[in-house]
C-alpha positions as semicolon CSV with decimal commas, in nm:
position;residue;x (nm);y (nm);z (nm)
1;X;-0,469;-1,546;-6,692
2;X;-0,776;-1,367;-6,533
3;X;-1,107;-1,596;-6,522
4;X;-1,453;-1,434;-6,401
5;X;-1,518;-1,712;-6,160
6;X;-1,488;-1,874;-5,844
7;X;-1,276;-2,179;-5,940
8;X;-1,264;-2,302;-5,598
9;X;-1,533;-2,544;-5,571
10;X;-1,378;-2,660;-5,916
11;X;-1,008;-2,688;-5,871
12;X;-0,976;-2,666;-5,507
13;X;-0,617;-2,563;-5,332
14;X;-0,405;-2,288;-5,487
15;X;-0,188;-2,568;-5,589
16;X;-0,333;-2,864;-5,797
17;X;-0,259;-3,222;-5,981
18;X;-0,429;-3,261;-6,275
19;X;-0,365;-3,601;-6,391
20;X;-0,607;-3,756;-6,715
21;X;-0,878;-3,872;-6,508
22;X;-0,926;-3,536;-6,290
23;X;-0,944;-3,312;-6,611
24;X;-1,201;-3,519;-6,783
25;X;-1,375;-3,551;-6,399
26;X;-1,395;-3,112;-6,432
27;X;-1,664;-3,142;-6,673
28;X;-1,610;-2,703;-6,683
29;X;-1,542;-2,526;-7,027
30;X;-1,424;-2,201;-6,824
31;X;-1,101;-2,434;-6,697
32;X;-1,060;-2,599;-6,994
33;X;-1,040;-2,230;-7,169
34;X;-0,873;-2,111;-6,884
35;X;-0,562;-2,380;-6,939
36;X;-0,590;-2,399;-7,306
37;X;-0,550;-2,022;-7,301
38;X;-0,266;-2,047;-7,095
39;X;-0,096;-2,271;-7,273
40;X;-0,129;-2,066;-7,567
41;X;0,084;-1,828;-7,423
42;X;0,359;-2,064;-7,343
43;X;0,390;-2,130;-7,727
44;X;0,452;-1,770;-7,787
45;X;0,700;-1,694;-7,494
46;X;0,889;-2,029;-7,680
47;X;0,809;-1,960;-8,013
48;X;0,649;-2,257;-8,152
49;X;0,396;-2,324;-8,398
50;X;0,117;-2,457;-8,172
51;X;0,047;-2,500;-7,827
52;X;0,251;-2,772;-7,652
53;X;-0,057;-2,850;-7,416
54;X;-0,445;-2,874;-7,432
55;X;-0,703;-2,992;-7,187
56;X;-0,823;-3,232;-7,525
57;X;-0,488;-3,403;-7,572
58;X;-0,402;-3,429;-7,175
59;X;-0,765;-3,611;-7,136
60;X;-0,621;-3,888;-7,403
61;X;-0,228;-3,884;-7,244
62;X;-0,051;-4,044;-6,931
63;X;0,103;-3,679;-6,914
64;X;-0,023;-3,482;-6,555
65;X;-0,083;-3,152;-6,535
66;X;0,027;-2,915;-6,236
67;X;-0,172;-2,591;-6,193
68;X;-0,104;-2,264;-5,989
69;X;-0,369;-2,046;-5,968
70;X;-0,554;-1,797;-5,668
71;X;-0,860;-1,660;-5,646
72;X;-0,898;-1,264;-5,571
73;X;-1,185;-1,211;-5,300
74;X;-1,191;-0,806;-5,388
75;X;-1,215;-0,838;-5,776
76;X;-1,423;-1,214;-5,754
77;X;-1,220;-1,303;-6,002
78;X;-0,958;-1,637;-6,026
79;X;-0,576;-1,603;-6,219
80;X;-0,421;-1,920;-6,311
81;X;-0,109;-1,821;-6,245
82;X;0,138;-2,122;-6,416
83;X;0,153;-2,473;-6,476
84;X;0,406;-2,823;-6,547
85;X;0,336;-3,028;-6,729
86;X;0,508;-3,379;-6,667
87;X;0,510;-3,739;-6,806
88;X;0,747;-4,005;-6,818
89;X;0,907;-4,161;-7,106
90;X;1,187;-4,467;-7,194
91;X;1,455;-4,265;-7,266
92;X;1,831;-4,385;-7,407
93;X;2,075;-4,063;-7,291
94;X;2,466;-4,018;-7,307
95;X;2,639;-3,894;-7,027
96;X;2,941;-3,641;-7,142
97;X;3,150;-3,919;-7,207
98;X;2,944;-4,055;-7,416
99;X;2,837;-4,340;-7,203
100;X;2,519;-4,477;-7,254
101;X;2,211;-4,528;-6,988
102;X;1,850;-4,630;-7,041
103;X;1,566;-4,556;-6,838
104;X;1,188;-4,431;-6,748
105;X;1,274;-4,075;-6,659
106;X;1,034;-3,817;-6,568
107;X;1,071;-3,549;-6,806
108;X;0,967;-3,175;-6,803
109;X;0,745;-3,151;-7,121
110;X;0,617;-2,767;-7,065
111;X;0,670;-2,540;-6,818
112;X;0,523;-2,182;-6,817
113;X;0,478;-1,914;-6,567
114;X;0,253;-1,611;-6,634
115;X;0,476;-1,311;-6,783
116;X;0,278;-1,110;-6,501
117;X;0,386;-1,331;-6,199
118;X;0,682;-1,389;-6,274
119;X;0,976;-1,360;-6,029
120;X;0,737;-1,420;-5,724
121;X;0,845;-1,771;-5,634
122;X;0,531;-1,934;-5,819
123;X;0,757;-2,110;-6,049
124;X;1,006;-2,303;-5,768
125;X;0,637;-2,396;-5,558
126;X;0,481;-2,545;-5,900
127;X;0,813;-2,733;-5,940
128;X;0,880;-2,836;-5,562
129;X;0,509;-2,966;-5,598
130;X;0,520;-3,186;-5,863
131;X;0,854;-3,285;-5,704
132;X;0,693;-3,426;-5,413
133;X;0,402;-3,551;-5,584
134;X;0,617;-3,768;-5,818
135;X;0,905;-3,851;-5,556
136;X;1,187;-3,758;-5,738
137;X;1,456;-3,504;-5,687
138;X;1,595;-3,198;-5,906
139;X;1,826;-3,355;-6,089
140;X;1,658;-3,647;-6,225
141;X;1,442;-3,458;-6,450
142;X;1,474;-3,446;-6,840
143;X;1,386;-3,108;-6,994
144;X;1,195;-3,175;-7,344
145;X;1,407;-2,916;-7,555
146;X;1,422;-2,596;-7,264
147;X;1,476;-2,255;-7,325
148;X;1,781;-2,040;-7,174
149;X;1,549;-1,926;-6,983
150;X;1,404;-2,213;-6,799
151;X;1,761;-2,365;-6,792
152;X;1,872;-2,061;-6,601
153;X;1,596;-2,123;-6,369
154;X;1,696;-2,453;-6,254
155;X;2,037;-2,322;-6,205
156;X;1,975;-2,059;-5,983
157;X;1,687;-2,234;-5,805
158;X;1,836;-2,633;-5,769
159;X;2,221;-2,570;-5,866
160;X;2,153;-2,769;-6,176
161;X;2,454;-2,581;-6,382
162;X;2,592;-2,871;-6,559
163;X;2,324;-2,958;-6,863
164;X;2,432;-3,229;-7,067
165;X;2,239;-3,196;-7,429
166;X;2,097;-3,505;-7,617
167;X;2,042;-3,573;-7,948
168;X;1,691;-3,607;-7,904
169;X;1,638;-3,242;-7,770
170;X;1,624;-3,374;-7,435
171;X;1,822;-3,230;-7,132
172;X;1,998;-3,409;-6,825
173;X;2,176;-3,301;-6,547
174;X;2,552;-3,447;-6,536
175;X;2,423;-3,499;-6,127
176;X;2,151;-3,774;-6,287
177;X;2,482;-3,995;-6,427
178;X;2,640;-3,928;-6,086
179;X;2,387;-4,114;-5,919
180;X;2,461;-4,482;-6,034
181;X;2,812;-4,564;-5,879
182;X;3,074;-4,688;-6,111
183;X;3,026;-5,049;-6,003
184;X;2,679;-5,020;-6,091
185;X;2,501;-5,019;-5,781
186;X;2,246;-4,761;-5,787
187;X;2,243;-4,440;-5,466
188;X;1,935;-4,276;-5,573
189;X;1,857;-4,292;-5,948
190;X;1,511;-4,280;-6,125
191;X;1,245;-4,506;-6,068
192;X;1,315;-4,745;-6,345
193;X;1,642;-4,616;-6,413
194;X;1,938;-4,881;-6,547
195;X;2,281;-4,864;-6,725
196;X;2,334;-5,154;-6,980
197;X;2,586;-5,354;-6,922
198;X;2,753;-5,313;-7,304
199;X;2,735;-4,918;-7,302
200;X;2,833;-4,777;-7,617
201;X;3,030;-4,446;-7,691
202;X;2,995;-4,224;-7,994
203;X;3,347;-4,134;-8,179
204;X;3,456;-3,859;-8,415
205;X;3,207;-3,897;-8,721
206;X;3,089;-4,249;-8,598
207;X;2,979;-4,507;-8,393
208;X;3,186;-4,707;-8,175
209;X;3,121;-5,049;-8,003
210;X;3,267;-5,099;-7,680
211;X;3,312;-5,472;-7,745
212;X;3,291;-5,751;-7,439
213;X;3,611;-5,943;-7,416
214;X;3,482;-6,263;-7,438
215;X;3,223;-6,343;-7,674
216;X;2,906;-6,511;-7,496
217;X;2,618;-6,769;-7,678
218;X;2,290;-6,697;-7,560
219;X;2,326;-6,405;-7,407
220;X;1,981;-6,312;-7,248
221;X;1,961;-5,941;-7,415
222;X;2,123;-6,053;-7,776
223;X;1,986;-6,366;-7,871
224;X;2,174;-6,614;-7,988
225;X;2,503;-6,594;-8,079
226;X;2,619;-6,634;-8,399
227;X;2,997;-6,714;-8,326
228;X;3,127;-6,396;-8,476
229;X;3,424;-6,285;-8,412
230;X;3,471;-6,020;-8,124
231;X;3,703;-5,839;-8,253
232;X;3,602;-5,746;-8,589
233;X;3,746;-5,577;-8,864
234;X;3,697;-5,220;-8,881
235;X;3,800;-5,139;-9,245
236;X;3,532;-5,117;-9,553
237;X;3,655;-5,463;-9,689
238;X;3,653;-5,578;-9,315
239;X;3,326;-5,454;-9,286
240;X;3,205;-5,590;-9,610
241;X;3,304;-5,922;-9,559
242;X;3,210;-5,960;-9,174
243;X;2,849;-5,899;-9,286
244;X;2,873;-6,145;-9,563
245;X;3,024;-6,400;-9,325
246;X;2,703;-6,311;-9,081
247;X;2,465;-6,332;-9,349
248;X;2,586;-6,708;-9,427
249;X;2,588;-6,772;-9,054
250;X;2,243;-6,652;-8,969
251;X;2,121;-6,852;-9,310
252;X;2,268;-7,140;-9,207
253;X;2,130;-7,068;-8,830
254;X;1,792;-7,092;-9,018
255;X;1,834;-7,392;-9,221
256;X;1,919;-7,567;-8,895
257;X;1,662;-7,476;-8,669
258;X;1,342;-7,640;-8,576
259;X;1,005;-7,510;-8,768
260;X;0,801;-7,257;-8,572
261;X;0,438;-7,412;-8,673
């Protein structure tokens, strides 16, 4: 994406961070064109409807923007060259066996490199930048619904071959379950990374509850207790009958308790 202008006083090194604050601190139309133009190109190498980024929506977004781009002294012209765009979200994934974690994971939201520098090791430099500017590692990125393409990338590049598809669109690596320890202490997850303690696992046509052995009152991330039974009954009429029985119980819970005001 050729610009007719020196973009070095503006934007600085040939690699950039573009978080909220530094966009809206640009105050230059020819960048924000420059970007917004770029990104409109993304949208048509993935085939979507609208751009996935804008200089106007990253202004008003915790997302951060990471810009390649040189500036050619013979022509005296500047060629933003690609860009990642990053952000992190709370995030519930299964591993592949359908073990669940939770966490704040920095995800991958868009990802482009200019069709005509491609190949040329711009792409792995925008990514081992924003790598090292967020302190986080290969593998504990989320891809926000990636193309073969990019997927390929990260396989070659990191020796991220093992994708492990959510039902949200998102991508993991199976390397990013790898990294909490069966006993649950953690090697080197995500910042803000956990695994609940009462994972759940998805069965053949529907959901299953891996149930504690023991029932516990009080328990700090359920509340109280309503001394149902653990080990409930898994037919319709089961099923029927164990939410009647819960309805009475939390009624009764209720009636019981002290008034609020």
């Amino acid at each position: 994406m050729e610009v007719e202008a020196d973009l070095r006083p503006i934007l600085g090194p040939a690699l950039v961070r573009l978080d909220p604050m530094r966009i809206k601190q640009l105050q230059s139309p020819v960048v924000y064109k420059a970007i917004d133009d770029l990104a409109k190109l993304s949208a048509q190498c993935m085939q979507v409807r609208a751009p996935l980024t804008s200089c106007e929506k990253l202004v008003t977004s915790d997302h951060t923007l990471y810009l390649s781009w040189e500036f050619d002294e013979e022509k005296n012209i500047s060629r933003l060259l690609g860009y990642a765009k990053v952000g992190r979200k709370k995030l519930f994934l299964y591993d592949s066996e359908m073990q669940t974690y939770e966490g704040e994971i920095l995800c991958l939201l868009d990802f482009y490199v200019h069709f005509a520098v491609q190949r040329k090791g711009h792409g792995k430099a925008i990514i081992d930048y924003m790598l090292q500017n967020e302190h986080a590692e290969p593998y504990q990125l989320a891809l926000d619904n990636p193309s073969v393409t990019l997927l390929g990338f990260l396989s070659q590049r990191y020796g991220l071959t093992k994708p492990v598809w959510q039902n949200t669109n998102f991508v993991v690596f199976e390397q990013l379950f790898k990294s909490v320890n069966t006993n649950g202490t953690v090697e080197s997850p995500p910042e803000g990374w956990s695994r609940p303690q009462t994972p759940r696992k998805i069965g053949s046509g529907a959901t299953e509850t891996r149930w504690l052995e023991h029932a516990i009152s009080g328990h700090a991330s359920k509340g109280h207790a309503m001394n149902a039974a653990v080990e409930a009954d898994q037919t319709p009429e089961g099923a029927m009958a164990n939410r009647a029985n819960q309805a009475k119980a939390r009624k009764a819970h209720i009636l019981s308790s002290q008034p609020l005001w």
